[in-house]
N, C-alpha and C positions, 0 to 999 in steps of 0.2 A: 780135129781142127779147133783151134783155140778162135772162140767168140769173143772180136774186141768190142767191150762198151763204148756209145758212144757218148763223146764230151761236148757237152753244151757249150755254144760259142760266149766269149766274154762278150758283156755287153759294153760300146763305148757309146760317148755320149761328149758332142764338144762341150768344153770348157764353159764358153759364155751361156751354155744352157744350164750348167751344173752352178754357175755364179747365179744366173738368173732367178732358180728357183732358190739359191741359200736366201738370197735377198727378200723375196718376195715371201719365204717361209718367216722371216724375223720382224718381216712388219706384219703379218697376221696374225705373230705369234707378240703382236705388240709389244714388240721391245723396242721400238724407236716412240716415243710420244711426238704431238702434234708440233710444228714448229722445227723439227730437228733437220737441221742441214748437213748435206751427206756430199763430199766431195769423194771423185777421180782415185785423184792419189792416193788418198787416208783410206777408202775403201779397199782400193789394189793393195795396199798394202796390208789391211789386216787382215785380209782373205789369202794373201800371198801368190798374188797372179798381179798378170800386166795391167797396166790400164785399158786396153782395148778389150778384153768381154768386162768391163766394169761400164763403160759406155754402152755396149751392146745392152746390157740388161737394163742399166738407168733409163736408157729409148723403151723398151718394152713395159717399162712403171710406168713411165709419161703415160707412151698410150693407153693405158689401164686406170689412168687418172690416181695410182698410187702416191705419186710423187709429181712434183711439178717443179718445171724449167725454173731457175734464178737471172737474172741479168747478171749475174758473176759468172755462171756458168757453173754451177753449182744443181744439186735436185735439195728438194726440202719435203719434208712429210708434211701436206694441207694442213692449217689450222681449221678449223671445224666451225661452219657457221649454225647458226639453230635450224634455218630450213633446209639445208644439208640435211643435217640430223635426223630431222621427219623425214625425208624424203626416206634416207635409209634403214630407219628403223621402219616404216613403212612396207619395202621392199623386203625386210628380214622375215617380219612377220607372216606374207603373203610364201616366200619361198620356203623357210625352215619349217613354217609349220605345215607345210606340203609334201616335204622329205620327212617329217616325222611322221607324217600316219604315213605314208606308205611305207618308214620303217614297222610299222607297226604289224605289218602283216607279213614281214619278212624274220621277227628275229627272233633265233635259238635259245636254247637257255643259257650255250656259253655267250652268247653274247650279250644278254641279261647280266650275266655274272661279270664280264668287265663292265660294263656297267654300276652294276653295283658297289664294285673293287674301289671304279675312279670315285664314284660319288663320294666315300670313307674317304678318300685320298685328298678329295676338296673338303671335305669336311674337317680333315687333318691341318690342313695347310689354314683352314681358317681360324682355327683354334691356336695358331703358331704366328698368325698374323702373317703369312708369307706370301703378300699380294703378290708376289713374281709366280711360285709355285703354282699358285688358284687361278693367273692368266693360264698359263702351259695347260692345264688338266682343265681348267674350262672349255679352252679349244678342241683338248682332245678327245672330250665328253662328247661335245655337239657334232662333232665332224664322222668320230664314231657312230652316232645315230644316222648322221646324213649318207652314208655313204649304206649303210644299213639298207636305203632307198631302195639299191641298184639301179638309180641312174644317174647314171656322169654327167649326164648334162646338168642336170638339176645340180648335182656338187658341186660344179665347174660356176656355174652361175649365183652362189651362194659364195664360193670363194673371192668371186669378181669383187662379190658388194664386202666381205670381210676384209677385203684390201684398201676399201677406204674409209669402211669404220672403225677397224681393229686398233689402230694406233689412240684413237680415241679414250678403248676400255682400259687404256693405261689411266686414267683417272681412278679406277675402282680401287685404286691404291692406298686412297685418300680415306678408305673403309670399309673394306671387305667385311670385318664382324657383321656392319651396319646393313649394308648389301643382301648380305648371306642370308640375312632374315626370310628371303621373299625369292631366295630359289628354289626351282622346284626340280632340281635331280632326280627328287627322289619320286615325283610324280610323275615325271619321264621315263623313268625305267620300269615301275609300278604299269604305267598304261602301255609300254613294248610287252611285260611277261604275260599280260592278260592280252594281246594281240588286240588291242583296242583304242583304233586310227583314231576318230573325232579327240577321245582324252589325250594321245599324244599330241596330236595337235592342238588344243586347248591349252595344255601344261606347257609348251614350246612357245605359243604368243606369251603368256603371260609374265613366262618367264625375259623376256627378249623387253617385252614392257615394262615390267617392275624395274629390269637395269636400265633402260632407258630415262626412268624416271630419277634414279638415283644419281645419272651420268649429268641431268637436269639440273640439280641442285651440286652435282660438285666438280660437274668440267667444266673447262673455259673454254670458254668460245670465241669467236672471232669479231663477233657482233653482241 
């Protein structure tokens, strides 16, 4: 008797959830800077779906304070005020550096080793001046240790606050060379291979502070 394997079901996933999350990945992946107005149409259109999960998802930013209502009927990415800015690098510091030590008692040496891979990779990108490349690999750096944690909530909670600062770190644009001086990648991955929580978390505030202070002197703000 011939044993049929069995086939995994495909997974579907509506639409305006798949719109949702492209959206909500490009503004944490700071590619819209502050002030950017994001219409219906032009959206549906360059996503190549209807208008309706483009509204679904624009609702879903509103609530998440991503994005904010226009009187045109339009959503726009927050301009950034300076107690904004404390409030959430404040909150950065309190949760990322929380997911870092408990990644620190969680990670393998492959996971050390991408680690290490990205750090070169931003190192790369800084040396080529390619403030788009060193946004991407910075996110993928931090989020890679956060998620290190094993807990979702904690990520989930970290993502919330990266959805309304993210668009921000499009400033670092203005000098990543300058910036790059005073990251500590390499202090992060240093204190996950030695399993030793306090230094990853120590290297995680400081690092979240020194860009805070650079974002200080070269973003614009509202106020």
């Amino acid at each position: 008797m011939t044993t049929v394997q069995p086939i995994s079901q495909v997974r579907w996933e509506p639409l305006k959830d798949v719109v949702y999350r492209e959206l909500r990945d490009a503004i944490v992946a700071a590619k819209y800077p502050p002030g950017t107005a994001l219409t219906v149409r032009a959206t549906a259109a360059a996503m190549g779906v209807s208008p309706m999960p483009v509204r679904s998802a624009f609702d879903r930013l509103i609530a998440e304070r991503a994005v904010e209502a226009t009187s045109s009927g339009t959503v726009r990415i927050p301009r950034m005020t300076r107690r904004r800015f404390a409030e959430l690098v404040e909150m950065r510091t309190l949760l990322e550096g929380q997911a870092a030590e408990a990644a620190a008692g969680r990670a393998g040496p492959a996971d050390v080793a991408t680690l290490r891979s990205l750090a070169q990779r931003l190192t790369d990108a800084v040396e080529t001046n390619d403030s788009a490349e060193y946004l991407v690999l910075n996110r993928e750096f931090k989020f890679t240790v956060y998620r290190l944690s094993g807990s979702a909530v904690l990520v989930d909670l970290i993502e919330r606050v990266w959805l309304q600062v993210a668009p921000f770190l499009h400033f670092y644009g203005a000098g990543i060379r300058e910036q790059s001086d005073t990251d500590q990648y390499d202090a992060i991955t240093a204190a996950l291979a030695a399993h030793d929580g306090p230094s990853a978390r120590a290297a995680t505030v400081r690092d979240i502070v020194n860009g805070a202070e650079f974002l200080l002197s070269t973003g614009e703000f509202a106020d």
